[in-house]
N, C-alpha and C positions, 0 to 999 in steps of 0.2 A: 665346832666346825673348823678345819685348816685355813691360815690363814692365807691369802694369794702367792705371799710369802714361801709360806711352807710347800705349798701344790708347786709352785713353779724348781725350787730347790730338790723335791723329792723325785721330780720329773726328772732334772737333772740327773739325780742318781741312779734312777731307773734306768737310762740310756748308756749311761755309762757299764751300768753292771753289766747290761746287753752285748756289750763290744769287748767286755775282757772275755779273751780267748781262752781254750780250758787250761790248765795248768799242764807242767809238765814233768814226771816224777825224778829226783834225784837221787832215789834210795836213803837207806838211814833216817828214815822219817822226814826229809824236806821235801818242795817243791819247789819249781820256778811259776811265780804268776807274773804278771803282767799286766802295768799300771799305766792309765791314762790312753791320750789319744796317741803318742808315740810308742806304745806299747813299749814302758821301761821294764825288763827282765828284773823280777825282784825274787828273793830266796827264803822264803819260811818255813816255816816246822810247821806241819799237817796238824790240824786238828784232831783230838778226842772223839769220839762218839759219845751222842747223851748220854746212854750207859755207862760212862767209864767213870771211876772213883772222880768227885768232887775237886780233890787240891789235884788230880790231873791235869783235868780241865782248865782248873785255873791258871796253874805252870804255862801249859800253852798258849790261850789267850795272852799272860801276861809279857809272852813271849811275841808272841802275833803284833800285842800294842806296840811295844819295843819299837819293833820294825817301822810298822805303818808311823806312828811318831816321828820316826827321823825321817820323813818322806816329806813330812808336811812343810818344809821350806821351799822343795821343787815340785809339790804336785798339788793339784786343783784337791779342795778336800770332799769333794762330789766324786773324784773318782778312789778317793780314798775309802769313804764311806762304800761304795760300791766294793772294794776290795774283801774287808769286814763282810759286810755281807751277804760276801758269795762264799766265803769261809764257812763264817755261822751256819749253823744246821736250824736256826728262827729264825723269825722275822724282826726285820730292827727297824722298821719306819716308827713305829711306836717311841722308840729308843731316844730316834733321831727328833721327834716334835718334843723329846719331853727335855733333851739339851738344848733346844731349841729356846723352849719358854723360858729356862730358867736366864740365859745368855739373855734374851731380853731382860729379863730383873736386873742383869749386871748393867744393860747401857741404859734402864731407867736412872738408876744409880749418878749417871753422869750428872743430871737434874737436882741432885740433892746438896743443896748448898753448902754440906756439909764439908762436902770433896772438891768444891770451889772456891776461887780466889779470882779477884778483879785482877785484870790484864789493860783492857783501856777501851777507849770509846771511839767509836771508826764512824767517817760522813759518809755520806753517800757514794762519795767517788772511791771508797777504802783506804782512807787516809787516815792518821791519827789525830784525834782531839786533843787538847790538853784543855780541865776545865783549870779555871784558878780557883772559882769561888764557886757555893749554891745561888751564887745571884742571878735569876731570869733574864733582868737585864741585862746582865753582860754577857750568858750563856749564848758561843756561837750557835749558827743556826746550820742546819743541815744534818746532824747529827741523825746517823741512824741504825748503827749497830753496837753493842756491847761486847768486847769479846773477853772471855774466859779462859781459866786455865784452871782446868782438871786433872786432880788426883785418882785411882784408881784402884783398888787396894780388892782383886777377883776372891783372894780364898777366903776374904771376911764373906762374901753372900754366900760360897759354899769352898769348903776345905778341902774339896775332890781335885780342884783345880791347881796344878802347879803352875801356873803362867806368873812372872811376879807381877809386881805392883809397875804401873807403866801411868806415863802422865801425855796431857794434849791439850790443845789451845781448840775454841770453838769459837762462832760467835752467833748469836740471836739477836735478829730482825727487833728494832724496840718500837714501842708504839709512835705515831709521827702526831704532833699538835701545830696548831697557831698559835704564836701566842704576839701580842698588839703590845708595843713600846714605845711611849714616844712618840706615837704617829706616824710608827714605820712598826708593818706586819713580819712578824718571822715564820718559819716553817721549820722544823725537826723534831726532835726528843726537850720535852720542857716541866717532864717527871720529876718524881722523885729519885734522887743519888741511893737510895739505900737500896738496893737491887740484894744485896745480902746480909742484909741485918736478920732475915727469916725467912722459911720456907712459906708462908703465905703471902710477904713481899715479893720476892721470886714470882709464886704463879700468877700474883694480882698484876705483874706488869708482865709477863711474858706466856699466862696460859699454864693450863694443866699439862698439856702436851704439845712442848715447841719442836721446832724441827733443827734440827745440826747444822750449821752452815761451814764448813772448813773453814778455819782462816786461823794466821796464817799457813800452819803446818796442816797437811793433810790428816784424818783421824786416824787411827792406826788400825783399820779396819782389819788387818791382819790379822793382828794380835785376840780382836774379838771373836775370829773366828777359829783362831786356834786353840781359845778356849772353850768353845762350842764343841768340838770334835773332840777333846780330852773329856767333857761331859756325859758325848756319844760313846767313847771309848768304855767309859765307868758303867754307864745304863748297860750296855752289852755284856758285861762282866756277870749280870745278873743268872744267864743262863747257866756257869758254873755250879750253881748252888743245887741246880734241879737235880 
């Protein structure tokens, strides 16, 4: 079953592909279509018919990608997708959920300690910690984020992907304790420091599945999505071969 995710995104495209106007012919084998809600005139080489020899097909697509690729700095990729697939002579929502999952596998990825490095320890007001020592005792109190910094390296989960390797700062929520000193109570983070010595350290202190908190640099949510749509791009390429 799709997931709220996917319905809401595919909706998206649906609406989109509804509002681009029909194209209009330039001779010589292009067209002009027209992208997004400011309907930008754009100029491609017409597609093949399924019937037509294979590396046809493919020339043209690979030409169509071309295009649509350099779009993707100034246009939403829902109306991109829409483009695509008012081109195609199939259906590409199938296409679109299965670059979909895999894009998930890449920002599960972010989670694997592997592609992480300590950045530092944030209180509750977003301030920086500095501990000195593992000692309880003298651990301030208030402590309640970790944050990280992530490496990303897309063509190792799949090699279809040209995006390079791009990196970002995250941070997760840590668990909050009491802990009694002295006869004076504290309140924050009173763990353990090894947050990355392993991948079961990791989940035992922050869960199987945590959630992203930006800090302090925004995620590069772009970049993940432009590997989603170069994904899309590859799954569509498949119609070629028929």
């Amino acid at each position: 079953m799709s997931s709220p995710t996917i319905k809401v995104l595919l909706a998206r495209i649906s609406t989109a592909a509804n509002s681009v106007p029909s194209p209009s012919s330039l001779g010589n084998g292009y067209k002009t279509v027209y992208v997004g809600k400011d309907q930008h005139p754009v100029s491609i080489s017409a597609l093949d018919e399924v019937s037509a020899p294979a590396w046809k097909k493919a020339a043209g697509f690979d030409e169509l990608t071309r295009v649509v690729l350099s779009l993707a700095d100034t246009h939403k990729v829902a109306d991109l997708v829409a483009l695509i697939s008012q081109e195609l002579p199939i259906a590409t929502n199938v296409a679109f959920q299965e670059a979909h999952t895999e894009s998930v596998a890449i920002m599960k990825s972010a989670f694997d300690t592997r592609n992480l490095s300590a950045a530092a320890f944030i209180n509750n007001a977003g301030f920086v910690i500095k501990l000195q020592s593992e000692d309880l005792d003298v651990r301030p109190e208030g402590i309640g984020y970790f944050r990280f910094h992530c490496d990303l390296y897309p063509a190792v989960n799949d090699k279809r992907v040209m995006q390079p390797a791009f990196n970002f700062q995250f941070s997760l929520k840590l668990p909050q304790h009491v802990y009694h000193c002295g006869g004076k109570t504290k309140s924050g983070y009173f763990g353990s420091l090894d947050l990355l010595e392993s991948q079961n350290a990791f989940h035992s202190t922050f869960g199987p599945t945590p959630t992203l908190l930006p800090a302090p640099h925004p995620i590069k949510l772009e970049t993940l999505i432009k590997q989603e749509f170069q994904k899309y791009c590859h799954r569509c390429k498949r119609w070629t071969s028929t």
